[in-house]
C-alpha positions as CSV (number, residue, x, y, z in Angstrom):
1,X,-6.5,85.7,129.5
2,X,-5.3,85.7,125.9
3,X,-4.2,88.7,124.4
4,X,-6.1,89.7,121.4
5,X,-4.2,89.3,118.0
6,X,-3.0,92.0,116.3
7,X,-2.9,92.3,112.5
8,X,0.6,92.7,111.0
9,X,0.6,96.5,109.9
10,X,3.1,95.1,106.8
11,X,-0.1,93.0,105.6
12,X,-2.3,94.3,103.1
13,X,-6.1,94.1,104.1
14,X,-8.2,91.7,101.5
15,X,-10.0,94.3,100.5
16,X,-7.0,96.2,98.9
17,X,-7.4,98.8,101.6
18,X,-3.9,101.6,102.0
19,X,-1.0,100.1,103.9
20,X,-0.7,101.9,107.5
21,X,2.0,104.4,107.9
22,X,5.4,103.0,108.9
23,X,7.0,104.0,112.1
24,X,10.1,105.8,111.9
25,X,13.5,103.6,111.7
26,X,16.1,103.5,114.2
27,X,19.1,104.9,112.5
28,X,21.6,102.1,112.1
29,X,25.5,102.7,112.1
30,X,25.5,100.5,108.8
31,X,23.6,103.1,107.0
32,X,24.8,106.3,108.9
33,X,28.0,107.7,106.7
34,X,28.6,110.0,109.9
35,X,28.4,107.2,112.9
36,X,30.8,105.5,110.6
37,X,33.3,108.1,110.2
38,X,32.8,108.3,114.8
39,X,32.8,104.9,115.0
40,X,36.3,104.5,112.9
41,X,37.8,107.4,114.7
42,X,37.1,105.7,118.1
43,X,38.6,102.6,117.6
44,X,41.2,104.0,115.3
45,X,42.2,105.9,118.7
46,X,42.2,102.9,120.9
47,X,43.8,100.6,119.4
48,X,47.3,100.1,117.2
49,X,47.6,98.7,113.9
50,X,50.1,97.0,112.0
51,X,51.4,99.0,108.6
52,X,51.2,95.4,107.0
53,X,47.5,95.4,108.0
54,X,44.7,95.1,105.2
55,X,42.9,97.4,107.5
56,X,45.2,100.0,108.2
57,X,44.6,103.3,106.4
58,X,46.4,105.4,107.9
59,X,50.1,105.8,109.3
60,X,51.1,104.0,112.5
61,X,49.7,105.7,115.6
62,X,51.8,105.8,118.7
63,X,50.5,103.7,121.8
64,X,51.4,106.3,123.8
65,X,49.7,109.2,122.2
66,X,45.6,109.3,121.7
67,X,45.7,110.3,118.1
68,X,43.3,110.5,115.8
69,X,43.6,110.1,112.1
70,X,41.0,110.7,109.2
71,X,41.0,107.4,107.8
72,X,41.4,107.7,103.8
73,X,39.2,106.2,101.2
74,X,40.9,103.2,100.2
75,X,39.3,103.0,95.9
76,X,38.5,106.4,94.1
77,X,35.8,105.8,91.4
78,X,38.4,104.1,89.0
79,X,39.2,101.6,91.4
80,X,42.6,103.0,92.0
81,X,44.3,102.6,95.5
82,X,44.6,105.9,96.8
83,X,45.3,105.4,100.3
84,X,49.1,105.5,102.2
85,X,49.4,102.1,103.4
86,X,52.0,101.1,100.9
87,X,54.3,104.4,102.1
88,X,57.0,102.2,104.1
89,X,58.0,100.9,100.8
90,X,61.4,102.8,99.6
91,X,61.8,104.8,96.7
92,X,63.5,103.4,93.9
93,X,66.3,105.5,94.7
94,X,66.5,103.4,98.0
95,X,66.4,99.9,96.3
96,X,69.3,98.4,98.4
97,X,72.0,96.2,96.8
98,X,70.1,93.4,96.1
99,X,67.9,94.7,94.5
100,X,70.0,96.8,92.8
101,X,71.9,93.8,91.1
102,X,68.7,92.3,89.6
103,X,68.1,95.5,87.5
104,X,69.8,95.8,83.9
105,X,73.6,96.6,83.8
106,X,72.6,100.5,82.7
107,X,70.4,101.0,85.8
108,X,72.7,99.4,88.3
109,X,73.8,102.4,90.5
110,X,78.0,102.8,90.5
111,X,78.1,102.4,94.5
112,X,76.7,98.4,94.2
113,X,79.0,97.3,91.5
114,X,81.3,94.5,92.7
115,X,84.8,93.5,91.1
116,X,87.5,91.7,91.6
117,X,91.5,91.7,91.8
118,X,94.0,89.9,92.3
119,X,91.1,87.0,93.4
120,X,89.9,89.4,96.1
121,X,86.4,89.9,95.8
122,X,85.5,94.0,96.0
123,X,83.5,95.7,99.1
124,X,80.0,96.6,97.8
125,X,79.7,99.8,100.5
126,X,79.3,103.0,98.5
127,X,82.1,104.3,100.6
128,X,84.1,100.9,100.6
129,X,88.1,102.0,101.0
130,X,90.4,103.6,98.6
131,X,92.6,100.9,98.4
132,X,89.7,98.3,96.5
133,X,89.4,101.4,94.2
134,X,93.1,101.9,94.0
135,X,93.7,98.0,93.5
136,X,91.2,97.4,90.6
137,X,92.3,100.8,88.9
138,X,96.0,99.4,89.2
139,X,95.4,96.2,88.3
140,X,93.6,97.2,84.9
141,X,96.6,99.5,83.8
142,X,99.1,97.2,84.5
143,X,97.1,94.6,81.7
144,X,96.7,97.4,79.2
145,X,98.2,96.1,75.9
146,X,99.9,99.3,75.5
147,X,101.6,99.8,79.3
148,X,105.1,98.5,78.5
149,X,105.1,101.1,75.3
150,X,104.1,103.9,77.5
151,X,106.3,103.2,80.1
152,X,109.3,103.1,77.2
153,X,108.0,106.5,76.2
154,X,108.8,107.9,80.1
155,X,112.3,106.3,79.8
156,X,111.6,103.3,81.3
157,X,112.4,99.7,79.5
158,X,111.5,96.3,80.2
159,X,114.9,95.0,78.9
160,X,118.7,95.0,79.1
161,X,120.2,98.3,77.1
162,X,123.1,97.8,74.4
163,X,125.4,98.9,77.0
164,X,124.0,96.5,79.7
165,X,125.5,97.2,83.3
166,X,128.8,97.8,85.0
167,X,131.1,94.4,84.1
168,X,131.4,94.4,88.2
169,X,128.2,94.2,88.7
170,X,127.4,91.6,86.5
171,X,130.0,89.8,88.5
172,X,128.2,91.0,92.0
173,X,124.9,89.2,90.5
174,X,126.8,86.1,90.0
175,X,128.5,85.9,93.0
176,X,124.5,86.5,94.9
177,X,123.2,83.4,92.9
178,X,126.8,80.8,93.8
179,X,127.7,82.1,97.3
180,X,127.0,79.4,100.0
181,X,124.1,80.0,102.5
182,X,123.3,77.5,105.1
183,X,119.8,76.8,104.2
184,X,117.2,76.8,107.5
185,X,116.5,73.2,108.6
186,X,113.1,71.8,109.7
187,X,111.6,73.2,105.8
188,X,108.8,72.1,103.8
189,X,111.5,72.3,101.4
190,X,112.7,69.1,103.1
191,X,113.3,66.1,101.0
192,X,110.1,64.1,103.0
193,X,107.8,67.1,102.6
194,X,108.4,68.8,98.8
195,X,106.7,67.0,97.2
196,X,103.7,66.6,99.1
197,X,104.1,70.8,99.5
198,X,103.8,71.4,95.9
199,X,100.7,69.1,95.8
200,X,99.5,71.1,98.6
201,X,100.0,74.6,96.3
202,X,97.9,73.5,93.7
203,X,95.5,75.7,92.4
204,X,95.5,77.8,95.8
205,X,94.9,81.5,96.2
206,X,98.2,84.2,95.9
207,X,97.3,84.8,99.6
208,X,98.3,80.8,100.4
209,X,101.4,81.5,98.4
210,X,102.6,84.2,100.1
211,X,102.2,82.9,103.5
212,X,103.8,79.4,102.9
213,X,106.0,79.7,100.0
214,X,107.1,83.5,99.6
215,X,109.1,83.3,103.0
216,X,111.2,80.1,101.7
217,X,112.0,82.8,98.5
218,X,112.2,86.0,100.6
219,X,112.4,85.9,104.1
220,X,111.6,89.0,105.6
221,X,114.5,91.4,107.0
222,X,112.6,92.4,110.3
223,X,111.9,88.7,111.5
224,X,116.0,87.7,110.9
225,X,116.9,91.2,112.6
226,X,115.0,90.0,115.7
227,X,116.9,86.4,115.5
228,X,119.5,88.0,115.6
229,X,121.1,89.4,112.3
230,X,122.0,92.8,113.3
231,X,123.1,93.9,109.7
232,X,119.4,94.2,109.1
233,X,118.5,96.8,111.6
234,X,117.9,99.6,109.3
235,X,115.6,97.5,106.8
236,X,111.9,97.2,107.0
237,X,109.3,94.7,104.9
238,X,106.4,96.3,103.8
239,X,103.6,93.6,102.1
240,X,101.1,94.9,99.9
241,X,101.4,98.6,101.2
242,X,100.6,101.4,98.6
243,X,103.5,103.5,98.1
244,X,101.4,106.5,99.1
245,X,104.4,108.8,99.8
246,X,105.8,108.7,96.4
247,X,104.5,109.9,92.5
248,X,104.6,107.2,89.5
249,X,105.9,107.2,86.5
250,X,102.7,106.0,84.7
251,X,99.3,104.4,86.4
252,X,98.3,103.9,89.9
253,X,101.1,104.1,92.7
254,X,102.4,101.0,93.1
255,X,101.6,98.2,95.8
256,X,103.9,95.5,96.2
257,X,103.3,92.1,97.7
258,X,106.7,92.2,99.2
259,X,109.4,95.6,99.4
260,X,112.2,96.4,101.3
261,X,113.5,99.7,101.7
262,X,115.7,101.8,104.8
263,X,114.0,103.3,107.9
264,X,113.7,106.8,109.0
265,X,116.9,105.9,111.6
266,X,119.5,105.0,108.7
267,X,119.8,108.8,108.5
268,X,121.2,111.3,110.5
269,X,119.5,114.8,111.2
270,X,121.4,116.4,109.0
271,X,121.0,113.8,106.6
272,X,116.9,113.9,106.5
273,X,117.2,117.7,106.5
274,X,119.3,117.3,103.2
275,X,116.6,115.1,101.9
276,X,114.3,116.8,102.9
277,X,112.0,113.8,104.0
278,X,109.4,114.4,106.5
279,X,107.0,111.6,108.6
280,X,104.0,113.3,106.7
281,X,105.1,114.5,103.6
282,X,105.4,113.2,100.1
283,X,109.4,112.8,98.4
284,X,110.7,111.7,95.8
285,X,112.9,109.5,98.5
286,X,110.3,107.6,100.5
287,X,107.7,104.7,99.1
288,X,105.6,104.4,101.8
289,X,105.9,105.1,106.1
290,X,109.0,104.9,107.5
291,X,110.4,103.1,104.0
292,X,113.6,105.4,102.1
293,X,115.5,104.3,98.8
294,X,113.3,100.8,98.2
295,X,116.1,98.2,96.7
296,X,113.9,95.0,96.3
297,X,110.3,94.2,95.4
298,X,108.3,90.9,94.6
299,X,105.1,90.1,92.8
300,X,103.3,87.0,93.2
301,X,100.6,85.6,91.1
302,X,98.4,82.7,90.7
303,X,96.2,80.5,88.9
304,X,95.9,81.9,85.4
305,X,97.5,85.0,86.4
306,X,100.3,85.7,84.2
307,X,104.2,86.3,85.4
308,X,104.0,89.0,83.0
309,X,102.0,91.3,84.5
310,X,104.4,90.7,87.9
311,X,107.2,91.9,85.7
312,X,105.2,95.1,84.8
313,X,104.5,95.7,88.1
314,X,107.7,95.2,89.8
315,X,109.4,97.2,86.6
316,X,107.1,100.2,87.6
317,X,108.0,100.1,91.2
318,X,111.4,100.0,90.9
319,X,111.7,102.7,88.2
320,X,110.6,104.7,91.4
321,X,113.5,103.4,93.5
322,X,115.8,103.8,91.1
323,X,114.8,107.6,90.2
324,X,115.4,108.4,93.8
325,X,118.4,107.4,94.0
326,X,119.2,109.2,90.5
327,X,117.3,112.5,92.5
328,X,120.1,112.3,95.2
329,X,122.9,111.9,92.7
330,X,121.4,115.1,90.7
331,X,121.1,117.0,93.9
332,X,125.4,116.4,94.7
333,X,125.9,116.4,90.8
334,X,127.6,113.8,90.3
335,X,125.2,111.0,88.5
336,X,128.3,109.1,86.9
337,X,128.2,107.4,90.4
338,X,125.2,105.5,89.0
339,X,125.3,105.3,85.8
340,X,124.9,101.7,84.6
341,X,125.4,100.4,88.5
342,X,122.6,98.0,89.9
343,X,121.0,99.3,92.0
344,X,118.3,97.2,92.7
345,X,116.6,93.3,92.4
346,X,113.0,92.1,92.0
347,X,111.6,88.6,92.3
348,X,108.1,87.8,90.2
349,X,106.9,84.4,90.9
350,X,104.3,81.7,90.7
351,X,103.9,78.4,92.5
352,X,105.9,77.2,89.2
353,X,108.2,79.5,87.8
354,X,110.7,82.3,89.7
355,X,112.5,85.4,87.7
356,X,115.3,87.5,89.6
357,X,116.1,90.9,87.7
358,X,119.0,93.4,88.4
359,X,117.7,97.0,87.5
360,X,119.9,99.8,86.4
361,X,119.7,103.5,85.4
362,X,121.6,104.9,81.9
363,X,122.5,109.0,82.8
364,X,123.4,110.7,79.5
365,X,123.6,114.7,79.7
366,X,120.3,115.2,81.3
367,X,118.5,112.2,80.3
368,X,117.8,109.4,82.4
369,X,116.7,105.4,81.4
370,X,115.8,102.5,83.3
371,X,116.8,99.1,82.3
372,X,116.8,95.6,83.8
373,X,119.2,92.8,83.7
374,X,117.6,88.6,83.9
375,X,119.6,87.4,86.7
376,X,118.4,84.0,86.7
377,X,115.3,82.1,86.7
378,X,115.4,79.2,88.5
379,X,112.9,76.3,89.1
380,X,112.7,75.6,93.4
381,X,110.8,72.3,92.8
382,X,114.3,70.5,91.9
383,X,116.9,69.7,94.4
384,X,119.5,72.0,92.5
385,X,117.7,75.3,92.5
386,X,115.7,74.3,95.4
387,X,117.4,77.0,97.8
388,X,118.2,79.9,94.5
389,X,115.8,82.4,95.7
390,X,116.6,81.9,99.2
391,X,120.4,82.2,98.6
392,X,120.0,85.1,96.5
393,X,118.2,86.9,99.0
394,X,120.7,86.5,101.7
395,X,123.5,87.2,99.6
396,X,121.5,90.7,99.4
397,X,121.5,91.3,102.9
398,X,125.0,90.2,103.0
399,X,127.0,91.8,100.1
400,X,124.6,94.1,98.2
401,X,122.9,96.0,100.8
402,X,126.0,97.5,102.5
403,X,127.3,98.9,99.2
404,X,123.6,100.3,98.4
405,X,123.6,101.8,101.8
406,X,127.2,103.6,102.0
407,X,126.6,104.7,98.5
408,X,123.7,106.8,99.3
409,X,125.4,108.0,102.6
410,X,128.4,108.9,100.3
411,X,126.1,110.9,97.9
412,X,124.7,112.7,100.9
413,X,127.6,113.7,101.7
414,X,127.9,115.9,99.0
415,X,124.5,117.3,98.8
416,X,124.6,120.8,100.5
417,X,122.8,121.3,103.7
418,X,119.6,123.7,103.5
419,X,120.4,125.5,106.4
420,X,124.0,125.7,105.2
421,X,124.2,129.5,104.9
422,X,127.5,129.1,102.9
């Protein structure tokens, strides 16, 4: 049986009769502001989103906790985003280093900026170590055009005086340079290896030069005292250790490549309580740890680093040495005991060229001046001078370093003991 059509309600009768009434529409969640905002909180709840989502407008919801969030409108009627889905992104106070370095020189914040010294690049940690600091601050006052004249205005010269030193020890810093020393055997300083050792040098970093050639120039004290030189007992090497126990004269504290100075156990009790010197305390005595009365230092450079800024620095440090041991003679009042005497040698060198200098104090009434005397500057790339440094050194260690030693123990002798009550 066939059912009887049924005229569309939505069609208008021929005879232009009234549409029919429509029946009421299903509310659809398309159209339903409300069963949006249920339906968005229910799958909001269920289900985690990724804060790199285009869809996520809200913050990150834990997996592990049902909550809810009230989803924000994304556009406000300008267009503008007004939601929090771009909140992960850091403040511009945040912008790490790298971004940091692409802004303009007057933004860049202190903590990123990177220099160099001495062909070591800088740490860029905000809280990178003192010594970086220390070493770029020293480096810059030691090239200031106007260093040598300040250091001449605190009594310390970058030159022979009038006067010059004692006649006897000029003689001393001839006999260091001509005595005979068995050179050590098995060298790149060998005939067969020189030259292809200096080739080897070019253009290579200060650090390269200190390992391979500084030894062959200054061996250190501690290494021949375990082979077996037992006059070196009471020396120790420091290499690039900031004399942190100590004032300057002018600048940052120095920080030699190479020093030697006495240990703590060259003294006696009695002695150290005379000078006063302490493990943890700051004298005018000590350079750095364990290191009393410094009596040689040596600067290396490279590349287009110039010998004179060596010069400066080793003048600087051993201005310091020097005025401790003028200190002690003060203390026993009797400084005509160093006045004009040598009391201690510096080596500033580069793969090419090598200066030895002699440094001496000048005591008039109360004042005090530094000098230096140009021992010799030899070139170790010819077979003649090949061993200078080397000689000079050991000749040091031989002949100097005793008289430097009993000298001060002399002086001490004279200083009066603290807990003298006399």
């Amino acid at each position: 049986m066939k059912r009887e059509a049924q005229s569309d309600p939505r069609d208008c009768n021929s005879n232009g009769g009234e549409r029919p009434a429509r029946a009421p529409r299903r509310e659809s969640p398309s159209t339903n502001p409300e069963l949006v905002k249920r339906e968005h909180d229910h799958s909001t709840a269920q289900q985690v989103v990724s804060p790199f989502s285009p869809d996520n407008d809200s913050k990150h919801p834990d997996p592990l906790e049902h909550r809810t969030t009230t989803p924000t409108s994304r556009t406000n009627a300008t267009g503008e985003r007004t939601d929090d889905i771009y909140q992960w992104i850091p403040a511009p106070s945040e912008v790490g280093p790298l971004e940091a370095m692409s802004q303009r020189a007057s933004k860049r914040s202190r903590s990123y900026s990177i220099s160099t010294d001495r062909g070591r690049a800088r740490s860029v940690s905000s809280d990178s170590s003192e010594s970086s600091s220390a070493r770029d601050t020293r480096s810059y006052a030691y090239r200031a055009a106007n260093y040598v004249t300040i250091l001449e205005t605190k009594g310390c010269f970058m030159r022979q005086s009038s006067a010059g030193p004692m006649p006897e020890d000029i003689a001393l810093c001839e006999r260091l340079l001509s005595r005979p020393v068995e050179p050590p055997n098995g060298t790149l300083f060998d005939d067969e290896y020189i030259t292809d050792f200096h080739n080897a040098l070019q253009n290579r970093s200060q650090a390269r030069l200190l390992v391979d050639l500084h030894p062959l120039i200054m061996p250190s004290a501690e290494n021949q005292y375990i082979q077996g030189n037992q006059s070196l007992k009471d020396v120790v090497d420091g290499y690039d250790d900031p004399w942190q126990k100590t004032e300057p004269i002018y600048g940052p504290k120095p920080q030699p490549d190479h020093a030697r100075g006495l240990k703590w156990s060259t003294f006696s009790e009695s002695q150290r309580r005379k000078l006063e010197i302490k493990p943890d305390e700051k004298s005018p005595y000590t350079a750095r740890e364990d290191m009393y009365f410094p009596y040689m230092t040596a600067e290396i450079k490279c590349g287009t680093q110039s010998l004179g800024l060596a010069d400066r620095q080793n003048m600087h440090s051993m201005c310091i040495a020097l005025r401790a041991v003028v200190s002690l003679c003060q203390a026993a009042c009797c400084t005509e005991e160093v006045h004009r005497r040598i009391l201690g040698f510096s080596i500033s060198h580069d793969l090419e060229e090598f200066r030895i200098y002699g440094y001496y104090p000048e005591v008039y009434g109360g004042k005090v001046s530094f000098y230096r005397w140009p021992v010799a500057q030899p070139n170790v790339w010819t077979k003649d001078d090949r061993w200078t440094c080397y000689r000079f050194v050991k000749n040091v260690d031989h002949e100097f370093l005793p008289i430097h030693t009993h000298r001060l123990l002399r002086i001490l002798e004279e200083v009066p003991d603290p807990d003298d009550g006399s």
